[in-house]
Backbone of each chain as ProteinMPNN parsed JSONL, in Angstrom:
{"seq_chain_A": "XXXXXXXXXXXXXXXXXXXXXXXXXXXXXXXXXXXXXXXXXXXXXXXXXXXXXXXXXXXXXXXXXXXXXXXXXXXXXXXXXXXXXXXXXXXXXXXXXXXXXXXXXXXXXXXXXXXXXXXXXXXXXXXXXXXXXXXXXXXXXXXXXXX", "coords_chain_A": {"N_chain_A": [[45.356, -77.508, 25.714], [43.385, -80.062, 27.114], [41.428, -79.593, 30.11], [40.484, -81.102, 33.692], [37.227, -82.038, 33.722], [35.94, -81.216, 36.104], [37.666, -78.92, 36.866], [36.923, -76.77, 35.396], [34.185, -76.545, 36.655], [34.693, -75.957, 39.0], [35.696, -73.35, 38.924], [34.281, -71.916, 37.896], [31.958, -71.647, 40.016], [33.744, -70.638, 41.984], [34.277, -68.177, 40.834], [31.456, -67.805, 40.649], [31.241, -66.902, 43.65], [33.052, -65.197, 44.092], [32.611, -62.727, 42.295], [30.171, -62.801, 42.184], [28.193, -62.951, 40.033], [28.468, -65.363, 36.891], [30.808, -66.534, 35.224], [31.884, -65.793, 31.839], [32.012, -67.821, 28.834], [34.217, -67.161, 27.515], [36.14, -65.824, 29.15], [36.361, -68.18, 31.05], [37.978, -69.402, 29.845], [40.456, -67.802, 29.646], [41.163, -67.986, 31.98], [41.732, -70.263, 32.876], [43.426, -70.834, 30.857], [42.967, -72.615, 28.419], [41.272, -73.383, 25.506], [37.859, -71.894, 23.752], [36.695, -73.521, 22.389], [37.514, -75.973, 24.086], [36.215, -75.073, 26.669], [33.588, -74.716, 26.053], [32.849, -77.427, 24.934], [33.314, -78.623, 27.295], [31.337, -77.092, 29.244], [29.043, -78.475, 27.782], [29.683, -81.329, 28.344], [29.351, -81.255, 31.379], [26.636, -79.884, 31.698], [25.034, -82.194, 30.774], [25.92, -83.814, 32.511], [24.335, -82.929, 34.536], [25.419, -81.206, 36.143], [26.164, -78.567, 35.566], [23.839, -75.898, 34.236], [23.127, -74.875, 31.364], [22.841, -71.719, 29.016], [20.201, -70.612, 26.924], [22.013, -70.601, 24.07], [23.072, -72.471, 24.623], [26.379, -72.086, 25.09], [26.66, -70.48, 27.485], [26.59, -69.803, 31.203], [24.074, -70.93, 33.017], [22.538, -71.836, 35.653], [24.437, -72.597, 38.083], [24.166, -74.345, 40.293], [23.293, -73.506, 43.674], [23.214, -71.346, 42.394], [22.48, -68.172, 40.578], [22.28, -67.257, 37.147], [21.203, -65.251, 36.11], [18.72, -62.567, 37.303], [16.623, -63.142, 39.686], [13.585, -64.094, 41.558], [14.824, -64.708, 44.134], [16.604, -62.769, 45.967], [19.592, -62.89, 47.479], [21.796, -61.926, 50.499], [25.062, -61.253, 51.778], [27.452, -60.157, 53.615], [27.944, -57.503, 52.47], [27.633, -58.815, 49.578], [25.663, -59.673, 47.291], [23.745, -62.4, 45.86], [21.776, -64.37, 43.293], [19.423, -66.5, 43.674], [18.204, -69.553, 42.612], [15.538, -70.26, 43.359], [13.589, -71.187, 46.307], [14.476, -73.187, 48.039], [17.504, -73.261, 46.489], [18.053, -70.432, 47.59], [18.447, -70.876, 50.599], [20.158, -72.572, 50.276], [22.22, -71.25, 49.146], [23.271, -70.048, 51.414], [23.976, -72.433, 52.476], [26.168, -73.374, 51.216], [27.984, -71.461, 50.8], [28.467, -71.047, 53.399], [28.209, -69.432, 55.641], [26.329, -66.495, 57.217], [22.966, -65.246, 56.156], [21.199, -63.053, 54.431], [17.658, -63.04, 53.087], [15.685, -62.079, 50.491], [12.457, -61.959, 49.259], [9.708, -62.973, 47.599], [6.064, -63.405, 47.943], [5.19, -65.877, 45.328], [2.536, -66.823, 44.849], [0.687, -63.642, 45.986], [2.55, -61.795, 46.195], [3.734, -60.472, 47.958], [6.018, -59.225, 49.866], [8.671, -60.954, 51.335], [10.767, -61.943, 53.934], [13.847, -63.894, 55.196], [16.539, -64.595, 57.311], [19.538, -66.528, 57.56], [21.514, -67.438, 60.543], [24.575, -68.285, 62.179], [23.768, -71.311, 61.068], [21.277, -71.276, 61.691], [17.621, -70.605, 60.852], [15.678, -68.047, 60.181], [12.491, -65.821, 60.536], [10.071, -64.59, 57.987], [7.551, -66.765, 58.597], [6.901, -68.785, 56.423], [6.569, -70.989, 53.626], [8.253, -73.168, 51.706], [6.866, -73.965, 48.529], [6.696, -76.798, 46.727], [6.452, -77.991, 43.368], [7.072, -79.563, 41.388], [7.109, -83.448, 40.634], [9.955, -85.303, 42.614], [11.029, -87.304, 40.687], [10.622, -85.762, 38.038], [12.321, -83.451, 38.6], [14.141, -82.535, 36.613], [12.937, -82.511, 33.659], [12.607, -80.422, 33.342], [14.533, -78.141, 34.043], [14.414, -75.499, 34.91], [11.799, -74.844, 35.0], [10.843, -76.143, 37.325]], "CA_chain_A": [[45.406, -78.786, 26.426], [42.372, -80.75, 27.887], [41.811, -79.855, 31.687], [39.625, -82.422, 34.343], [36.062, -80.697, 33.586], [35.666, -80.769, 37.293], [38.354, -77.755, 37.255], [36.079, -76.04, 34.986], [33.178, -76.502, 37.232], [34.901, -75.401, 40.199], [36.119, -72.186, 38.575], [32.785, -71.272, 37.885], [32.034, -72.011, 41.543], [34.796, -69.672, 42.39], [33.755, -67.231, 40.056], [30.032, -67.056, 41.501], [31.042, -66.653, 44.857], [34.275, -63.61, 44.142], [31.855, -62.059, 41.836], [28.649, -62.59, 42.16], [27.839, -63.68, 38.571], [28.766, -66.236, 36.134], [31.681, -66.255, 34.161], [31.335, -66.43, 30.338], [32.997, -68.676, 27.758], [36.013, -66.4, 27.297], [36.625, -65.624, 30.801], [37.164, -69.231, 31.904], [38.972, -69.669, 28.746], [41.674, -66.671, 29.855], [41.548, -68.083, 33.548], [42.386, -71.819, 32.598], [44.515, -71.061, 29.792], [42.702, -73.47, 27.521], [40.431, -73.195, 24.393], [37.221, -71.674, 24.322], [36.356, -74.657, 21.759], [37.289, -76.56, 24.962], [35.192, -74.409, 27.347], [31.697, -74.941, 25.06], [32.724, -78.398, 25.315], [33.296, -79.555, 28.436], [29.592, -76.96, 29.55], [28.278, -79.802, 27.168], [29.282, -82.292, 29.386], [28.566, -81.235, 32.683], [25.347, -80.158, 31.523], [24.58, -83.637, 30.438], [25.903, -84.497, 33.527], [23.538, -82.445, 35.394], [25.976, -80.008, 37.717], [25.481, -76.971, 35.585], [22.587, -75.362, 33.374], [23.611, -73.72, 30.209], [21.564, -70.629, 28.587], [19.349, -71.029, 25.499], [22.578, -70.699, 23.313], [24.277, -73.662, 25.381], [27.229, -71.319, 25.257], [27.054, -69.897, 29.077], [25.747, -71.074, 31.905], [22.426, -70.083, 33.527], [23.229, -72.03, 37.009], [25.564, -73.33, 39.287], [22.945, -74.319, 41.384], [22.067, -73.194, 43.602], [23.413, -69.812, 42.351], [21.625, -68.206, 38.968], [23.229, -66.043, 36.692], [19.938, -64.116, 35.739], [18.12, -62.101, 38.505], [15.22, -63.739, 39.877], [12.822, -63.919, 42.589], [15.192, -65.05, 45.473], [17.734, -62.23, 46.48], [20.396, -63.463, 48.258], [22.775, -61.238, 50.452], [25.908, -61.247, 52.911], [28.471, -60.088, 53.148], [27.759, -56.953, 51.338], [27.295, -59.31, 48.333], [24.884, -60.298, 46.667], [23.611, -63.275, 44.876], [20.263, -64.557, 42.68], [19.117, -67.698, 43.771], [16.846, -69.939, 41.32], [14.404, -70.771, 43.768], [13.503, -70.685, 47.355], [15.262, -73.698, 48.509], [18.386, -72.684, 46.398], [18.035, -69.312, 48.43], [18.629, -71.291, 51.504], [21.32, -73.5, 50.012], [23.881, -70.228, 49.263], [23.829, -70.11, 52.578], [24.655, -73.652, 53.287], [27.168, -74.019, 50.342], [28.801, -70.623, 51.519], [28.581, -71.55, 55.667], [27.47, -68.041, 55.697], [25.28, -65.605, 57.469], [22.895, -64.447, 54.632], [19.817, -62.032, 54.566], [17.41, -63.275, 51.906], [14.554, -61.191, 50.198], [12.012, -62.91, 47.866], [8.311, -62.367, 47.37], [5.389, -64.718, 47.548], [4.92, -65.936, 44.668], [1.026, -66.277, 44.553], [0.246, -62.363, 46.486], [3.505, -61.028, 45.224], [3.999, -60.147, 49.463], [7.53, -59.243, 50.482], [9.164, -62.064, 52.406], [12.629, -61.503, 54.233], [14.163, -64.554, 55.827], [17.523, -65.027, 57.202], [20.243, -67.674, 58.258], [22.422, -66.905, 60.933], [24.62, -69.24, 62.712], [23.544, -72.073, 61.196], [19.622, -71.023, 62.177], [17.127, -70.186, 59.361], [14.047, -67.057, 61.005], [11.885, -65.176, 59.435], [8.719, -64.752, 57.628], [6.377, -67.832, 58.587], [6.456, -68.308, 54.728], [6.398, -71.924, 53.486], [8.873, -73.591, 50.593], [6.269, -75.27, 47.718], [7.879, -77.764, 44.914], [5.079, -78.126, 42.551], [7.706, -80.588, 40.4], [7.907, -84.478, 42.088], [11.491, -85.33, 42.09], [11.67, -88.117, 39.278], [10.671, -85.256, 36.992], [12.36, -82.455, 38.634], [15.059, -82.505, 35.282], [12.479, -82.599, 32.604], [12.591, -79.042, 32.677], [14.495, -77.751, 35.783], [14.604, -74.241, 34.618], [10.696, -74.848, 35.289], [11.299, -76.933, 38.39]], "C_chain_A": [[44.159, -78.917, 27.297], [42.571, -80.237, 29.271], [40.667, -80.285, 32.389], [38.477, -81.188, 34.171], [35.469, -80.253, 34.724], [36.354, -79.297, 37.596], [37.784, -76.829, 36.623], [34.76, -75.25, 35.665], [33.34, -75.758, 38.615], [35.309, -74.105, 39.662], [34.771, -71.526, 38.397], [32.269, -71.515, 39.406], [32.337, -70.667, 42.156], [34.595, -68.255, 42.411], [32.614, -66.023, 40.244], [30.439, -65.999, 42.735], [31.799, -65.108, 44.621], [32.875, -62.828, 43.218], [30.483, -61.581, 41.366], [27.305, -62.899, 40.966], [28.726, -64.484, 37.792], [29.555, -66.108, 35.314], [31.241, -66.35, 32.539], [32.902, -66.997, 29.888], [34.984, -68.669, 28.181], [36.985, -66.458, 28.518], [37.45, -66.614, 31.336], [38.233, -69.954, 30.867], [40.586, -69.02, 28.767], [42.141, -67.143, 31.054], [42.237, -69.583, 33.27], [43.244, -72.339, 31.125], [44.357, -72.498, 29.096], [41.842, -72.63, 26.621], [38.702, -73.019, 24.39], [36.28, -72.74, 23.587], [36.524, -75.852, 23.217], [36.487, -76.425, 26.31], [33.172, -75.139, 27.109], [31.882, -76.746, 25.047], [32.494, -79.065, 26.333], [32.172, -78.549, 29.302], [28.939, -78.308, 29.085], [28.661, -80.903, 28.024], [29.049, -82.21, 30.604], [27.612, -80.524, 32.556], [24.458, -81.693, 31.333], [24.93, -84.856, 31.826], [25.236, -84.166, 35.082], [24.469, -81.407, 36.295], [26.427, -78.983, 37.012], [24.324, -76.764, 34.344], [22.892, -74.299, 32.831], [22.282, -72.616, 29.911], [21.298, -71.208, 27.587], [20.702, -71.415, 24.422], [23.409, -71.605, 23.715], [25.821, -73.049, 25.309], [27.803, -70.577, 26.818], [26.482, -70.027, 30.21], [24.833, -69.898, 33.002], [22.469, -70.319, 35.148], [23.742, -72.957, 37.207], [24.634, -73.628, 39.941], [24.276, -74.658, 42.802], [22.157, -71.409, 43.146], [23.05, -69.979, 40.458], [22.709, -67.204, 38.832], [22.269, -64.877, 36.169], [19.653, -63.571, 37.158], [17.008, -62.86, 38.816], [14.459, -63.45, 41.176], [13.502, -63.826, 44.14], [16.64, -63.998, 45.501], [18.889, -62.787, 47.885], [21.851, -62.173, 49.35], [23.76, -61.43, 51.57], [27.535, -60.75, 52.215], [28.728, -58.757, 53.071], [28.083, -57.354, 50.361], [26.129, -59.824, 47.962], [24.794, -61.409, 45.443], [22.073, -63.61, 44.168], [20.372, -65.998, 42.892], [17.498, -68.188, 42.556], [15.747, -70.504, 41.581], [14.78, -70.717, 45.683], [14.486, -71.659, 48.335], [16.59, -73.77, 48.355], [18.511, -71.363, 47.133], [19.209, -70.572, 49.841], [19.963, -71.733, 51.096], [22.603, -72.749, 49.578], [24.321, -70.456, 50.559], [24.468, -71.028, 52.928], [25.735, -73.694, 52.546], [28.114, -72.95, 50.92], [29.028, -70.462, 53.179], [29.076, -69.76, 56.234], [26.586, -67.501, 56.053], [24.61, -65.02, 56.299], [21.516, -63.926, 55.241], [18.972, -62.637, 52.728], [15.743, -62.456, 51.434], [13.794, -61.644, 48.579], [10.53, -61.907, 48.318], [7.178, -63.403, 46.919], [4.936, -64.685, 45.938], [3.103, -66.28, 43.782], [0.456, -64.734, 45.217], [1.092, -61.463, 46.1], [3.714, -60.558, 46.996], [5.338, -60.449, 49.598], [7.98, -59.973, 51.051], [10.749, -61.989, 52.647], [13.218, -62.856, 55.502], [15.723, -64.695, 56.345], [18.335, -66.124, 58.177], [21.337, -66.906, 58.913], [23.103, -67.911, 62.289], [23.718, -70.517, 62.655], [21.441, -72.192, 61.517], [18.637, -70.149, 61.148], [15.812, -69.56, 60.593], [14.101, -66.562, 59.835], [10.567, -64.902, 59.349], [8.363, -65.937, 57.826], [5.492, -68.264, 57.388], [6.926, -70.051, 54.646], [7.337, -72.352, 51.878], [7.778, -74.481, 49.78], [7.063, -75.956, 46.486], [6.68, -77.819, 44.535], [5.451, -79.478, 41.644], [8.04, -81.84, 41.199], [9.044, -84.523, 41.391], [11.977, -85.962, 41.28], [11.405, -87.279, 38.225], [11.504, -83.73, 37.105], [13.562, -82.19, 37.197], [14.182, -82.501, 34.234], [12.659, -81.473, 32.517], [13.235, -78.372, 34.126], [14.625, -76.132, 35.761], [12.521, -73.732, 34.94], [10.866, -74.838, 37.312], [11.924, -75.831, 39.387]], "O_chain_A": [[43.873, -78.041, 28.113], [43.7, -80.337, 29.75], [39.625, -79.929, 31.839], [38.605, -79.977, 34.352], [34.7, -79.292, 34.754], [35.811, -78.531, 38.392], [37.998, -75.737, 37.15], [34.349, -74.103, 35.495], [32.461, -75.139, 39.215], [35.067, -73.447, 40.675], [34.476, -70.483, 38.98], [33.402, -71.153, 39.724], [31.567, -69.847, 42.657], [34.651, -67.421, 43.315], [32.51, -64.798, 40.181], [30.151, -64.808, 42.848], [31.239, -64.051, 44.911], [32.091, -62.308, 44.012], [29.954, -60.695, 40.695], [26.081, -63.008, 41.04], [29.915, -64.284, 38.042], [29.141, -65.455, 34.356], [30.262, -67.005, 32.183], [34.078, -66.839, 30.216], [35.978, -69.267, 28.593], [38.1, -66.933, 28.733], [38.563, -66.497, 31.847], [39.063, -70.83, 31.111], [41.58, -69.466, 28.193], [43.303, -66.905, 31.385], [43.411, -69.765, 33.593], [43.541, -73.407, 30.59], [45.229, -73.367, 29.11], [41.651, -71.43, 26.824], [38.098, -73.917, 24.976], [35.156, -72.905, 24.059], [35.565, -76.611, 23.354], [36.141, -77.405, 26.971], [32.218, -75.656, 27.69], [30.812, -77.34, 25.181], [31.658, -79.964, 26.42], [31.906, -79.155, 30.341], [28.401, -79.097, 29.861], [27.682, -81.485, 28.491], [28.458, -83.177, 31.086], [27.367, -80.196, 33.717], [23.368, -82.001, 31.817], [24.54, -85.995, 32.082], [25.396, -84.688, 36.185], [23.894, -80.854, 37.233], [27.186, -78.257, 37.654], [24.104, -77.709, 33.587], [22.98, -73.163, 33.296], [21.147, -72.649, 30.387], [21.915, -72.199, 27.196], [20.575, -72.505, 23.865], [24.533, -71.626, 23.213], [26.594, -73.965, 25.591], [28.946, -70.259, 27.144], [25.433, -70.639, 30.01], [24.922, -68.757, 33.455], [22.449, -69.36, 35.919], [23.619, -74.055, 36.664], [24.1, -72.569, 40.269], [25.286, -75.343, 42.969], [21.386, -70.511, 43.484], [23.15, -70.854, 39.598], [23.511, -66.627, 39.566], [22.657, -63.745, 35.878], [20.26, -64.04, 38.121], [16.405, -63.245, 37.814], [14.822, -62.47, 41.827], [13.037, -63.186, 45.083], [17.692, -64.464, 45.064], [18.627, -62.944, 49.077], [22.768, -61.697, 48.68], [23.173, -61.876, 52.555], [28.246, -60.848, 51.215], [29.812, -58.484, 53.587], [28.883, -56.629, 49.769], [25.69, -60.656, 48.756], [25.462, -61.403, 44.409], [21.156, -62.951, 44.658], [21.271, -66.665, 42.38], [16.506, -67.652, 42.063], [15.004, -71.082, 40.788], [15.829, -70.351, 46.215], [15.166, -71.158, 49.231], [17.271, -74.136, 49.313], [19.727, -71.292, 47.306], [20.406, -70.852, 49.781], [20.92, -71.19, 51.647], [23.73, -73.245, 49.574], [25.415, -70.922, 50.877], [25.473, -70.863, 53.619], [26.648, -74.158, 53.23], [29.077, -73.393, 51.546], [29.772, -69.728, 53.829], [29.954, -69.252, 56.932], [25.597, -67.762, 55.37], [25.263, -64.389, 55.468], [20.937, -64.311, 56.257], [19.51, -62.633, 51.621], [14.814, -62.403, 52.24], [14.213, -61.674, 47.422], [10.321, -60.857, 48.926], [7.227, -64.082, 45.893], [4.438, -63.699, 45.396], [2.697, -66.051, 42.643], [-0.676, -64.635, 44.742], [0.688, -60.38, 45.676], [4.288, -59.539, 46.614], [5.831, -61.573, 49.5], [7.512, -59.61, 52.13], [11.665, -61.98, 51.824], [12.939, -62.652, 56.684], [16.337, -65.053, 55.341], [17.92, -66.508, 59.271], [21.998, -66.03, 58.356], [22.392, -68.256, 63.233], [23.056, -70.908, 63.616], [20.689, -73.166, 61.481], [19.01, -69.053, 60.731], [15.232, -70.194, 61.474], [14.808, -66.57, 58.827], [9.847, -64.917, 60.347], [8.99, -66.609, 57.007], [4.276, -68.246, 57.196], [7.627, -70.448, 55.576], [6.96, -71.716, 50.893], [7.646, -75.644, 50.163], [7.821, -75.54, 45.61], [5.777, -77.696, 45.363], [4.612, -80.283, 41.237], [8.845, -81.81, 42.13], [9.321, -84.132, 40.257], [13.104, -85.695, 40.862], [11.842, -87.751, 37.176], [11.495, -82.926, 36.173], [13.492, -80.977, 36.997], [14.984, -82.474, 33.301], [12.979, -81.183, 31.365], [12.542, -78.142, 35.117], [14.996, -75.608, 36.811], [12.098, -72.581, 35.048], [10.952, -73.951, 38.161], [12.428, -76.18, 40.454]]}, "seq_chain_B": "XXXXXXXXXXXXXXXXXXXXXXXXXXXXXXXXXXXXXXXXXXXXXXXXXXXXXX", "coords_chain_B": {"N_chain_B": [[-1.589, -76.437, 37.536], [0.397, -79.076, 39.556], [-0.38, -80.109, 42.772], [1.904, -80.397, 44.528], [4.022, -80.415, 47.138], [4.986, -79.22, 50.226], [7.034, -77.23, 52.757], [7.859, -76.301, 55.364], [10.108, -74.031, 57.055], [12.281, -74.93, 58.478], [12.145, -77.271, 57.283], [13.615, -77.21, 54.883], [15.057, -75.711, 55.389], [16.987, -77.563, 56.538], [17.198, -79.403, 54.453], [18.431, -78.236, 52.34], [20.557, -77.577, 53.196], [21.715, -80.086, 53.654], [21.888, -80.75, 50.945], [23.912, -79.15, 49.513], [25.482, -78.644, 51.479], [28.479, -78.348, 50.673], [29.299, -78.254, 48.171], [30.505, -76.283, 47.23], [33.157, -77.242, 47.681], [35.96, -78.342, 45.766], [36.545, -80.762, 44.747], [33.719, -81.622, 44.573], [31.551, -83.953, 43.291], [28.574, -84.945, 41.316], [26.205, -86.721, 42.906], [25.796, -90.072, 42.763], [22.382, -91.284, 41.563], [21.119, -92.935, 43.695], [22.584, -92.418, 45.723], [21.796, -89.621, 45.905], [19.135, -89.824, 46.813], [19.243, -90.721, 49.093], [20.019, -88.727, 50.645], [17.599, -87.229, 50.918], [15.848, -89.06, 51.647], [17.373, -88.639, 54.087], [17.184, -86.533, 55.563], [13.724, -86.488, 55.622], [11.89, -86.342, 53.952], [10.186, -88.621, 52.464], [8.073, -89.593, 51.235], [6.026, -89.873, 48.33], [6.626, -88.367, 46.65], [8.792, -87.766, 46.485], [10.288, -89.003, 45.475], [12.995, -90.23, 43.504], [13.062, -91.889, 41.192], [14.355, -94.188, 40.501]], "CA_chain_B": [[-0.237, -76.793, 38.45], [-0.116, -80.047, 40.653], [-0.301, -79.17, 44.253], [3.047, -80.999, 45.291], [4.859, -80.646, 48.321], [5.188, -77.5, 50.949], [7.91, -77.584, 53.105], [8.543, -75.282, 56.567], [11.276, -73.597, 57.113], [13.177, -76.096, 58.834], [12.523, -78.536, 56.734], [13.976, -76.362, 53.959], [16.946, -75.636, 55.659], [17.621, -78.705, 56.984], [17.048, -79.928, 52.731], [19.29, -77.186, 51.569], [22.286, -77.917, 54.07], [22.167, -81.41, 53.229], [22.056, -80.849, 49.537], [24.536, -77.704, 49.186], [27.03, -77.76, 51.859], [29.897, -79.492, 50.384], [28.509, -77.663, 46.427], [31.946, -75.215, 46.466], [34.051, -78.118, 47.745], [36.515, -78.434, 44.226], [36.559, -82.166, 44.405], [32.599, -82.086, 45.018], [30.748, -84.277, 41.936], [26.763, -85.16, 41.306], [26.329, -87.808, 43.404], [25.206, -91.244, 42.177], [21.299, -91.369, 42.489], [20.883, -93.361, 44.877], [23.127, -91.082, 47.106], [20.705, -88.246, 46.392], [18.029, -90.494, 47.359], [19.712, -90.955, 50.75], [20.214, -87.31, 51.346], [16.45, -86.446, 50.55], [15.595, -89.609, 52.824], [17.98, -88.658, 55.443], [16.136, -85.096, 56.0], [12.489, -87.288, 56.054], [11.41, -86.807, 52.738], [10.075, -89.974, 52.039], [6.887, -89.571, 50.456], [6.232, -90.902, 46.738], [6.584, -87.349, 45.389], [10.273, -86.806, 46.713], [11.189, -89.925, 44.669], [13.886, -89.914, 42.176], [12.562, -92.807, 40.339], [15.582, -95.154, 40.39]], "C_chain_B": [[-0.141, -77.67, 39.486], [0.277, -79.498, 41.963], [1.434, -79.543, 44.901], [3.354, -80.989, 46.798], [4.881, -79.407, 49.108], [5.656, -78.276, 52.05], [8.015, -76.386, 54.374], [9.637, -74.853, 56.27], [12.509, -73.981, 57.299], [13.343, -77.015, 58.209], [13.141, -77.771, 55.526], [15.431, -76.295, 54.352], [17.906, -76.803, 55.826], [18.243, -79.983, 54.944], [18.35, -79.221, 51.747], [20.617, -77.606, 52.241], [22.528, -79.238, 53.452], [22.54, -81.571, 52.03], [23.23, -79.886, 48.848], [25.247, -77.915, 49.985], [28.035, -78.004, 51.24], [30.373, -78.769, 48.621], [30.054, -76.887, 46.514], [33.39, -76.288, 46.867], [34.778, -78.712, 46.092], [36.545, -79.92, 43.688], [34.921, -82.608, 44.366], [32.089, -82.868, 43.334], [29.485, -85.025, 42.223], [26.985, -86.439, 42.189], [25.67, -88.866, 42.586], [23.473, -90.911, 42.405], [21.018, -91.626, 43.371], [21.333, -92.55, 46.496], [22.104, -89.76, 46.983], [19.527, -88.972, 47.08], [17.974, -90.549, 48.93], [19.836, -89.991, 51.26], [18.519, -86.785, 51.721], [15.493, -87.414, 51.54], [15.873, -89.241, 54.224], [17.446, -87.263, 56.32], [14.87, -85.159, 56.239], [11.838, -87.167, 54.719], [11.23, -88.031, 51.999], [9.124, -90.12, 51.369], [7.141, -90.269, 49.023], [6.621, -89.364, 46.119], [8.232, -86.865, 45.535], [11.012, -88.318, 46.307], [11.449, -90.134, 43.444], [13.383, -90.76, 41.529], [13.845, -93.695, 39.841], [15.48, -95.813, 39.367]], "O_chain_B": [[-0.579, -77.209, 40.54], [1.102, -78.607, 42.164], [1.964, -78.798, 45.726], [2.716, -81.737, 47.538], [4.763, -78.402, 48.407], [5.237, -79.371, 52.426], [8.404, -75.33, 53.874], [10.216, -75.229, 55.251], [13.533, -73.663, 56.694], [14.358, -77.707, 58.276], [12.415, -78.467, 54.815], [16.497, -76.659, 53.857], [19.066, -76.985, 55.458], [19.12, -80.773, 54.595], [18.951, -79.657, 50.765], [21.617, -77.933, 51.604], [23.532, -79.428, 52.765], [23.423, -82.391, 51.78], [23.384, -79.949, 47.628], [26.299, -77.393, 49.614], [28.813, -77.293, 51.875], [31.48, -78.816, 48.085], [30.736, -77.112, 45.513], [34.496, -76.077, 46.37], [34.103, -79.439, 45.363], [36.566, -80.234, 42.498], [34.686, -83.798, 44.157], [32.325, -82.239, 42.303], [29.349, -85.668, 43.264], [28.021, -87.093, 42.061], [24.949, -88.471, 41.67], [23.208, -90.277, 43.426], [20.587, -90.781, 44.155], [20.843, -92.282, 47.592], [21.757, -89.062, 47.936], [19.053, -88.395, 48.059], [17.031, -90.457, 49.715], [19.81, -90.04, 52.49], [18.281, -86.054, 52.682], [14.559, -86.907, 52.162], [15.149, -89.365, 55.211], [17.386, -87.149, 57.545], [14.407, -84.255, 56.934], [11.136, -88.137, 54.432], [11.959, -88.421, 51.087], [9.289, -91.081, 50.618], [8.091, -90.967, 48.668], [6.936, -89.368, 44.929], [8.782, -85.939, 44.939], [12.097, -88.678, 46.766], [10.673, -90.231, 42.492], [12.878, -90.025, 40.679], [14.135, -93.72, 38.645], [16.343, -96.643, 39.079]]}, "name": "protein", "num_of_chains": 2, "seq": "XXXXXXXXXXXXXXXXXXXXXXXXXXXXXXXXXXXXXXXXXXXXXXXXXXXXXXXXXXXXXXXXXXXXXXXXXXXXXXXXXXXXXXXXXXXXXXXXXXXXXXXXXXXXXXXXXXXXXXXXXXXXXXXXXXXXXXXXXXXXXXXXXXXXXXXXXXXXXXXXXXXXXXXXXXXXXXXXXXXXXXXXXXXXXXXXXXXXXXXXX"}
């Protein structure tokens, strides 16, 4: 049986936060006691509806933004958990989506220089390190896995 | 790589809260454009390069 693909989206949500990575297919297929033919479907539409980002095989999803399911540049931590953010302003935005103290550990990306910033109460210190977008925002979707 | 945009810290955070707090809320969905437009305004991003292209 069909269920609202928002309950999909929030389970993956859920998912991130308890475990720190991304459910697959099956998973939310066992948790929402539906079909994993209905799973791979309803990714296809909230990909198309922009609020998540499947992998190459459109089968599992790459991010929740602002949480990744690969490792990447922006370590994310509290808690004792950790998360992979998919960019520097997603970094920031665990924090806000989780209204969470977080410790975050990235690395410039032109010197490759360690950078450790964190939010606490609401208050973002740190490295004197600078967020660049390189993508303007009517194209940040042409490729946001660029972006 | 075009030069774009560079952003402080504050303005980062202040970009990220606005855009993300609400993100694990179960009822939360994409907003209309225009509502992102207003979030990305309402933090000062106004420039031509922080527009969605309506």
């Amino acid at each position: 049986m069909a269920i609202p693909d928002g309950r999909v989206r929030s389970y993956v949500y859920e998912f991130f936060v308890d475990r720190q990575r991304a459910p697959d297919a099956s998973e939310i297929a066992a948790a929402l006691t539906i079909s994993l033919e209905d799973v791979i479907e309803t990714f296809t539409r909230l990909a198309a509806d922009r609020v998540l980002v499947l992998d190459a095989h459109r089968t599992g999803v790459l991010m929740a933004e602002p949480f990744s399911a690969v490792e990447t540049r922006f370590k994310v931590e509290s808690d004792g958990h950790t998360w992979w953010a998919n960019c520097a302003w997603d970094a920031l935005g665990i924090a806000a989506a989780l209204h969470a103290d977080v410790e975050i550990q990235s690395s410039c990306p032109d010197c490759d220089r360690p950078l450790s910033l964190s939010v606490i109460a609401g208050r973002v210190t740190g490295d004197q390190s600078v967020i660049h977008l390189a993508v303007p925002a009517a194209r940040w979707w042409d490729d946001i896995v660029f972006t | 790589m075009p030069r774009g945009e560079v952003l402080n810290l504050e303005q980062g955070w202040q970009l990220a809260y606005a855009w993300y707090h609400d993100r694990l809320d179960p009822a939360w969905q994409r907003w209309p454009p225009e509502e992102a437009q207003r979030i990305l305004n309402d933090v000062g991003l106004t420039s031509e390069f922080w527009q969605l292209g309506l």
